[in-house]
BALOBA-1460 file (C-alpha; in Angstrom, 3 decimals):
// residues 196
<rec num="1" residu="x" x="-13.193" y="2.823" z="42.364"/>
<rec num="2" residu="x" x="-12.970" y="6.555" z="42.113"/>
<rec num="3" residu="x" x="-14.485" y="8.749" z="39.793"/>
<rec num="4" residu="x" x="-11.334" y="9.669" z="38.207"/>
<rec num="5" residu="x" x="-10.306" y="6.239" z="37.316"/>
<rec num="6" residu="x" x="-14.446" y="5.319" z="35.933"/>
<rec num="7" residu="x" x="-13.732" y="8.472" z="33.952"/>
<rec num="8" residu="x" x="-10.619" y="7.470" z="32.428"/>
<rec num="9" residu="x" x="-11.719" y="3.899" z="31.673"/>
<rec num="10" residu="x" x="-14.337" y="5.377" z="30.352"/>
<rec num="11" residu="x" x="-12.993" y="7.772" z="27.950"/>
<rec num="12" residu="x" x="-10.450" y="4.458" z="27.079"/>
<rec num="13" residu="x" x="-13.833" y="2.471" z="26.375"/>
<rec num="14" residu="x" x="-15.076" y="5.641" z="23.948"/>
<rec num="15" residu="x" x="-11.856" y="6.351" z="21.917"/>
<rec num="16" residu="x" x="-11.581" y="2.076" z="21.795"/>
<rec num="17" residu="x" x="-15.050" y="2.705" z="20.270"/>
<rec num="18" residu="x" x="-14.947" y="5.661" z="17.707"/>
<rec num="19" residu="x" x="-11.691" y="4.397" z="16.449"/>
<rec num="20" residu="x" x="-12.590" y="0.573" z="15.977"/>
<rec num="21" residu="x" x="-16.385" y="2.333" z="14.465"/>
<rec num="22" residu="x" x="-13.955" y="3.790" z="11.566"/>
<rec num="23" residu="x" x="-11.888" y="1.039" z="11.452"/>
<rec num="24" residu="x" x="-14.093" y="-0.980" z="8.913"/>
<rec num="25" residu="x" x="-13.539" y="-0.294" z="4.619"/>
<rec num="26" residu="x" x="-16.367" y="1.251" z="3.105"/>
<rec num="27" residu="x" x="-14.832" y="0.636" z="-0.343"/>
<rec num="28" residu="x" x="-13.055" y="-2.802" z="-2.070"/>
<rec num="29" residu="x" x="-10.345" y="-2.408" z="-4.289"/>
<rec num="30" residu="x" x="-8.489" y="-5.090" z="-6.104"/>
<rec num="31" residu="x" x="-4.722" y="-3.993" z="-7.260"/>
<rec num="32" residu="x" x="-2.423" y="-5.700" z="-9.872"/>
<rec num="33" residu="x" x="0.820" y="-4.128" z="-9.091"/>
<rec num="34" residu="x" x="4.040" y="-4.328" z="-11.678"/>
<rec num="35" residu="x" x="7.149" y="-3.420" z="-10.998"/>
<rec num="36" residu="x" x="8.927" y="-1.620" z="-14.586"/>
<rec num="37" residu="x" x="12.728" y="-1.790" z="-15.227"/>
<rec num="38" residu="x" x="14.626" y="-0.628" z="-18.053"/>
<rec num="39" residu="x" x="17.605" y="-1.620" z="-20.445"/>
<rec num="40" residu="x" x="19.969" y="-1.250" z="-17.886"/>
<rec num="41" residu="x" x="18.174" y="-3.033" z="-14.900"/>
<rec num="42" residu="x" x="17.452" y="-0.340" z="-13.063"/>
<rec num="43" residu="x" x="13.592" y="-0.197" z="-11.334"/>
<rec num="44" residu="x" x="12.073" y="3.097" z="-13.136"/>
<rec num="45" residu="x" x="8.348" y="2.467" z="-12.212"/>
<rec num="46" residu="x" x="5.219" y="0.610" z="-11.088"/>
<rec num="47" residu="x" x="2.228" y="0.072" z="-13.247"/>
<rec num="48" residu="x" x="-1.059" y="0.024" z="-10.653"/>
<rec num="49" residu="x" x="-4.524" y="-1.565" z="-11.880"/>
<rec num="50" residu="x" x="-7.366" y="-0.387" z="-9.821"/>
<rec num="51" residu="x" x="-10.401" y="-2.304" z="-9.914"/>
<rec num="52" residu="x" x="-13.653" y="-1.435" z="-7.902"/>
<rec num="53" residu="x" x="-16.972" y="-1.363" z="-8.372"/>
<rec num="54" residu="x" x="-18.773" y="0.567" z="-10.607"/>
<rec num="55" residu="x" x="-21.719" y="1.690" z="-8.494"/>
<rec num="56" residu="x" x="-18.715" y="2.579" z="-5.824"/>
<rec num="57" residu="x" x="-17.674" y="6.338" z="-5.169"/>
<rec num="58" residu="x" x="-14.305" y="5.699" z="-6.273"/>
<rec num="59" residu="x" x="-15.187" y="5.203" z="-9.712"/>
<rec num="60" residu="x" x="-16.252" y="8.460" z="-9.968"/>
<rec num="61" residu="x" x="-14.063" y="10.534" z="-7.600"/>
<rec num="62" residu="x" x="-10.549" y="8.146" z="-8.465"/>
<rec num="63" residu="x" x="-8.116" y="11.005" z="-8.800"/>
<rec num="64" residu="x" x="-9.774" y="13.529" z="-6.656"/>
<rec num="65" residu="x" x="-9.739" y="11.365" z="-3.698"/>
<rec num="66" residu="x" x="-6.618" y="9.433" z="-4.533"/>
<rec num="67" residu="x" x="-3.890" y="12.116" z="-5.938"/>
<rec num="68" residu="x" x="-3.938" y="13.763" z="-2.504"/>
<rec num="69" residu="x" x="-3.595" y="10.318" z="-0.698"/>
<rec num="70" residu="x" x="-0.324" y="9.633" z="-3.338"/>
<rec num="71" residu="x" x="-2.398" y="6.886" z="-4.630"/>
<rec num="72" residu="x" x="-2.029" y="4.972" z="-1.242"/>
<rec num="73" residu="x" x="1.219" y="3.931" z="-3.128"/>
<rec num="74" residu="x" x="4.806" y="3.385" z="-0.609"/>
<rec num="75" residu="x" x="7.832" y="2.744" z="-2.506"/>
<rec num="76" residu="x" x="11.251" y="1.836" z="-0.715"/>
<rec num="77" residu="x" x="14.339" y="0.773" z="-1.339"/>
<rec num="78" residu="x" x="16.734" y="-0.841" z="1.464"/>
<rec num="79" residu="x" x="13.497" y="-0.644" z="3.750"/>
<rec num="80" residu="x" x="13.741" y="3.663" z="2.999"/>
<rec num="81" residu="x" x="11.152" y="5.355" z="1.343"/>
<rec num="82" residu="x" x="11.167" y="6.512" z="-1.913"/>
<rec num="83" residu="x" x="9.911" y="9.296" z="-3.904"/>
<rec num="84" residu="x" x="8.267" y="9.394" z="-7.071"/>
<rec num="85" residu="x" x="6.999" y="11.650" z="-9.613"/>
<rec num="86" residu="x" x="3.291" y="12.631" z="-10.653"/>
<rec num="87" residu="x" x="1.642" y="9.034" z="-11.556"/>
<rec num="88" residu="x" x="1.072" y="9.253" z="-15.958"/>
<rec num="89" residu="x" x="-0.393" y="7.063" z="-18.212"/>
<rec num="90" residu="x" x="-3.709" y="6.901" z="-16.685"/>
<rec num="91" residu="x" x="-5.973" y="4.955" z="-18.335"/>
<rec num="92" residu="x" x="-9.735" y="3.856" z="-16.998"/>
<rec num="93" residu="x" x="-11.770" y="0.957" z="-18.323"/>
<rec num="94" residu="x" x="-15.799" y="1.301" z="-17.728"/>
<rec num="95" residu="x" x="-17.421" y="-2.062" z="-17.694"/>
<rec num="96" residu="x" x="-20.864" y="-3.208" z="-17.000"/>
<rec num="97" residu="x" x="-20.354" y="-4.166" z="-12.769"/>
<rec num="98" residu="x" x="-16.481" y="-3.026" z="-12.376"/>
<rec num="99" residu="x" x="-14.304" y="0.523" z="-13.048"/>
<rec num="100" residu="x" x="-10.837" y="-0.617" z="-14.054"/>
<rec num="101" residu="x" x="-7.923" y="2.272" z="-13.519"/>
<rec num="102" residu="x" x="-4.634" y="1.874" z="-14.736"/>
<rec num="103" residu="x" x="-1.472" y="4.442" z="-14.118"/>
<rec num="104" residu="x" x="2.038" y="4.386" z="-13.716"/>
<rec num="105" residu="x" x="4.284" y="5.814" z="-11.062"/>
<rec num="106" residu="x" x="7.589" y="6.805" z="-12.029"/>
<rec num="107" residu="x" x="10.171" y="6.579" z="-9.209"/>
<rec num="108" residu="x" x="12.200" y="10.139" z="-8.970"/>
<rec num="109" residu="x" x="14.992" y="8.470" z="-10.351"/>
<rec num="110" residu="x" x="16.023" y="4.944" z="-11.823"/>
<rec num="111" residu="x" x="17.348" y="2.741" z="-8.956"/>
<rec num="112" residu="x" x="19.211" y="-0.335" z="-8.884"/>
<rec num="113" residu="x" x="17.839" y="-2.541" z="-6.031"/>
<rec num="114" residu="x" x="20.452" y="-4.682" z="-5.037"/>
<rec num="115" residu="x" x="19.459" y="-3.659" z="-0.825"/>
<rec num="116" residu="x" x="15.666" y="-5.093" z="-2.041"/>
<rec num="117" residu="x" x="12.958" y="-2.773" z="-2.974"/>
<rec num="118" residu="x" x="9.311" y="-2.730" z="-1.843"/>
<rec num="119" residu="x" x="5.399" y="-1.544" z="-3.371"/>
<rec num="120" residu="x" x="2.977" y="-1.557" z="-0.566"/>
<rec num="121" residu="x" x="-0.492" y="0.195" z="-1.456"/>
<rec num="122" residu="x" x="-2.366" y="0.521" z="1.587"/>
<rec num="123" residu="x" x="-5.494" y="2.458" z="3.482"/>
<rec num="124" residu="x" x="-3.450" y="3.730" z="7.037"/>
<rec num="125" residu="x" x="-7.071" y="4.376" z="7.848"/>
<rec num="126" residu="x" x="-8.587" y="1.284" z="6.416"/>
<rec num="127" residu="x" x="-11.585" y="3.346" z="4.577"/>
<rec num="128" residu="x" x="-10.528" y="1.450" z="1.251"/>
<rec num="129" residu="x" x="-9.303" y="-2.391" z="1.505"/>
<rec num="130" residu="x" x="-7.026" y="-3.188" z="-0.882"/>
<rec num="131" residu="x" x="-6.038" y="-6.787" z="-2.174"/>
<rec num="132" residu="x" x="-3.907" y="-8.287" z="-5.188"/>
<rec num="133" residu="x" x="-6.210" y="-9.315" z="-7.751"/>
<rec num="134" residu="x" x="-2.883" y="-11.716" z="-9.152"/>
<rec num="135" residu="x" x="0.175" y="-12.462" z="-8.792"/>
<rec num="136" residu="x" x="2.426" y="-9.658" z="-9.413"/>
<rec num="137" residu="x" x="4.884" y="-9.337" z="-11.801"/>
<rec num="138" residu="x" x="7.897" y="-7.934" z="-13.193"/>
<rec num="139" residu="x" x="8.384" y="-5.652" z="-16.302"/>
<rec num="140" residu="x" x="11.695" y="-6.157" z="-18.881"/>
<rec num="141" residu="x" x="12.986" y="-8.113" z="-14.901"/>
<rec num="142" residu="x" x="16.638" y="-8.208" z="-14.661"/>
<rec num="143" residu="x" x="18.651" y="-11.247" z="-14.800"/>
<rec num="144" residu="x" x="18.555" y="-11.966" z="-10.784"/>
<rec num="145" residu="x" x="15.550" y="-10.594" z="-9.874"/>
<rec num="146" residu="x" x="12.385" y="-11.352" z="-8.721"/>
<rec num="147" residu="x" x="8.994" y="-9.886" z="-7.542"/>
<rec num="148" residu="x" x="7.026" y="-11.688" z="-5.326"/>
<rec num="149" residu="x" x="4.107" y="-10.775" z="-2.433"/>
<rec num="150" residu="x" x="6.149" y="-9.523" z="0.461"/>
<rec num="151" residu="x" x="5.867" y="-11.594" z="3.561"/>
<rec num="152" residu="x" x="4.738" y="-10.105" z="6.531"/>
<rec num="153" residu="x" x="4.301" y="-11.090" z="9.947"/>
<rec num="154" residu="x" x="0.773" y="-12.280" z="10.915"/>
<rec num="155" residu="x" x="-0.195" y="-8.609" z="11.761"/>
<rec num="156" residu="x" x="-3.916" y="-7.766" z="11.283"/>
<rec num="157" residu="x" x="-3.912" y="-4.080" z="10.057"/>
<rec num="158" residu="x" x="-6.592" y="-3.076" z="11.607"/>
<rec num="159" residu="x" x="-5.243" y="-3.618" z="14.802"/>
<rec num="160" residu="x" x="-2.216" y="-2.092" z="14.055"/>
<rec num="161" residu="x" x="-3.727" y="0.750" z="12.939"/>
<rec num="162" residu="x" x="-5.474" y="1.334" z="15.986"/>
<rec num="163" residu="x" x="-2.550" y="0.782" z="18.110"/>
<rec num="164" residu="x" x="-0.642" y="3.345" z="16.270"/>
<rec num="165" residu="x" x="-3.595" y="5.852" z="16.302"/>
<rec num="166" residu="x" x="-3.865" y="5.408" z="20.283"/>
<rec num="167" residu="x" x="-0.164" y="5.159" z="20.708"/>
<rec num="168" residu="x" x="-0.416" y="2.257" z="22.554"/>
<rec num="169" residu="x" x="2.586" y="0.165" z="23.117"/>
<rec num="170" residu="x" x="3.701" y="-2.465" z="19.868"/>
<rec num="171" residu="x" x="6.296" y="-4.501" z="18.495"/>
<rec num="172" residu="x" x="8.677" y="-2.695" z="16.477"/>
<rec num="173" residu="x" x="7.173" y="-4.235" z="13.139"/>
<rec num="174" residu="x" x="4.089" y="-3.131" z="13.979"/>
<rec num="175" residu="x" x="5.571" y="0.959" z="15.296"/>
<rec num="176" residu="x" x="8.506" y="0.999" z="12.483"/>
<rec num="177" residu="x" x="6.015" y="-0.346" z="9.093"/>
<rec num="178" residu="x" x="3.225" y="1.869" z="8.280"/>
<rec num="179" residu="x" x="1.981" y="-1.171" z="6.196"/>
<rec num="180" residu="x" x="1.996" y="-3.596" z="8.350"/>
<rec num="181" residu="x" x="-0.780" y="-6.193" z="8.074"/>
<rec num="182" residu="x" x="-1.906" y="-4.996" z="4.884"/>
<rec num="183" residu="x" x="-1.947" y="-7.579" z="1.919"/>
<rec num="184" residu="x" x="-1.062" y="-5.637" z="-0.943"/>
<rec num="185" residu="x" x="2.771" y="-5.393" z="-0.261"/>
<rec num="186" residu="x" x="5.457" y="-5.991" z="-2.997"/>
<rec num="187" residu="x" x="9.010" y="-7.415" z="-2.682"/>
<rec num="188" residu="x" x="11.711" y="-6.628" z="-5.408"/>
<rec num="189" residu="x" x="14.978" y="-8.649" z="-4.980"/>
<rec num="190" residu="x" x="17.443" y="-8.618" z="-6.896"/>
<rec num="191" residu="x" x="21.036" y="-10.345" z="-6.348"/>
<rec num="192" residu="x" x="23.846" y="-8.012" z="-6.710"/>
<rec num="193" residu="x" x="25.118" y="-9.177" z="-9.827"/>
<rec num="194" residu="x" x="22.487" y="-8.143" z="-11.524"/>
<rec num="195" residu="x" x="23.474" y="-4.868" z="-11.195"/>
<rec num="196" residu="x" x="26.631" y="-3.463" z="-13.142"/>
């Protein structure tokens, strides 16, 4: 073999190496994640729970490390991302073994979501690993409507996020879905009649 292919497999093996070395959470984070609507049906918020540990970083940093991350929070609607406004309501809980943070996030505007809506709170870089803690659940839920865990192919995120960090070739779930693999994922449907 030449050198310059033993270099490049080598520098393959390294960056394989450093990137799977990160790839590992360093903090656990339960989420209960509910979907708000109001009078009129149309999807106005989300109410996040945080839980982690007490003795954990988080509980002490939450919206220092979080606010610039957008609270790890990716709303869509028709499969398009969403923006939202400045989380309120925050709220945090101190108990004996577990920090409990609660917050809404206001979409920009009120939406119907007759195209299907999605929540997906995820780590791209897999430093915190987040997982529902229940069943979520729908707030003042249209007539129509339901809120469910979003399926998802059987994609393991941290996988996927090394094949997007090394640009290496993928299916166009994995390329297309920033969240893919990740468990905490949302799915708002709602039939069109529910919708004036």
């Amino acid at each position: 073999m030449s050198s310059r292919i033993t270099g490049a497999i080598a520098g393959l093996c390294l960056g394989l190496a450093s990137a799977a070395a990160d790839a590992h959470p360093h903090a656990w984070v339960l989420v209960d994640l509910v979907p708000i609507f109001d009078a009129e049906g149309r999807w106005t918020a989300v109410r996040e729970t945080w839980t982690v540990d007490r003795g954990d970083a988080l509980s002490q940093n939450f919206e220092k490390w979080l606010a610039p991350e957008d609270y790890f929070t990716r709303l869509t609607i028709g499969g398009r991302p969403i923006g939202h406004a400045p989380i309120s309501d925050l709220e945090v809980e101190r108990g004996a073994l577990e920090v409990r943070f609660t917050f809404t996030v206001p979409l920009e505007e009120p939406a119907f979501v007759t195209l299907g809506a999605g929540v997906d709170v995820f780590d791209e870089e897999f430093y915190y690993d987040i997982d529902f803690s229940a069943e979520p659940a729908g707030e003042n839920l249209p007539p129509g409507c339901t809120v469910a865990r979003r399926a998802h192919a059987n994609v393991d995120p941290v996988a996927a996020m090394l094949i997007r960090r090394l640009g290496l070739p993928s299916s166009q779930a994995v390329a297309s879905d920033p969240a893919a693999g990740y468990p905490a994922r949302v799915a708002i449907d709602c039939a069109p009649a529910a919708a004036p």
